[in-house]
C-alpha positions in Angstrom: 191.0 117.6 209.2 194.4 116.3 210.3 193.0 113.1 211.6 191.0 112.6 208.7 194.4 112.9 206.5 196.1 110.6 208.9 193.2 108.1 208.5 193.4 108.4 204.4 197.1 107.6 204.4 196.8 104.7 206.8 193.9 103.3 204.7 196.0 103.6 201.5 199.2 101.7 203.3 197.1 99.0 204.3 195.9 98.9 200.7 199.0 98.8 199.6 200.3 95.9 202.1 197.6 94.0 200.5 198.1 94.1 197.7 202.2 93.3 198.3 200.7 90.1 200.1 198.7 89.3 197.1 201.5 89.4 194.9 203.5 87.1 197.3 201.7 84.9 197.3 200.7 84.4 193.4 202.6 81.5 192.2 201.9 82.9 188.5 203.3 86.4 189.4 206.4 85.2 191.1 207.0 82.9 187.9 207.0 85.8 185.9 208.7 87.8 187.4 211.5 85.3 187.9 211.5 84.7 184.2 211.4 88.5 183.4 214.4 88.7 185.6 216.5 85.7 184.3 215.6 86.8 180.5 217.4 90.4 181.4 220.1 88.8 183.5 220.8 86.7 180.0 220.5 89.7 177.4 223.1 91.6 179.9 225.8 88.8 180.3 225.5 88.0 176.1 226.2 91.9 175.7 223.2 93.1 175.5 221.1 96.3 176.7 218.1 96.6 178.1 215.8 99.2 177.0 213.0 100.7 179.5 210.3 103.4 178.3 207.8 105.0 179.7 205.7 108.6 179.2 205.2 111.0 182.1 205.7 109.7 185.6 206.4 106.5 184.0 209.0 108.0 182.1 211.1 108.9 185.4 210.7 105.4 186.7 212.2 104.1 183.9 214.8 106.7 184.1 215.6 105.8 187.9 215.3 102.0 187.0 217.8 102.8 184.2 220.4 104.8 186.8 220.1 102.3 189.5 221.1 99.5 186.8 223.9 101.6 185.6 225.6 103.0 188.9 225.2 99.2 190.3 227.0 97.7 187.2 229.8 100.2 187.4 230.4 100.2 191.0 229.0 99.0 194.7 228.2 102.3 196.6 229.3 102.1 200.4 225.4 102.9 202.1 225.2 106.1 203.5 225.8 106.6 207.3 222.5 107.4 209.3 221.6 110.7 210.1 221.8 112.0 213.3 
């Protein structure tokens, strides 16, 4: 059972992977992305706000997107030490 679980998640990160070097290498994708991210950069520097929705699980990403804009705007955190 274990190595069958094993075999699902490393099927699904190689899915994954793909699909991230899909992505890469879509010229259309990267465009819009880039514009998405330059018309966001301009609505924050003219004063402007950003506002990010979502319902369920989509819901908390936009949530975490919105905190991770926030506490970067206010202030750089130092990174966190690693564990030993």
């Amino acid at each position: 059972m274990e190595i069958a679980l094993r075999d699902l998640i490393a099927s699904e990160l190689k899915k994954t992977a793909a699909l991230i070097d899909r992505l890469a290498a879509d010229a259309a994708m990267i465009a819009l992305v880039d514009s998405i991210a330059r018309r966001c950069i301009a609505a924050l520097r003219s004063g402007n706000k950003l506002l990010l929705a979502g319902n369920g699980g989509s819901a908390a990403d936009a949530q975490h997107l919105a905190a991770e804009f926030v506490s970067r705007f206010n202030f750089d955190r130092p990174g966190s030490a690693p564990s030993r």
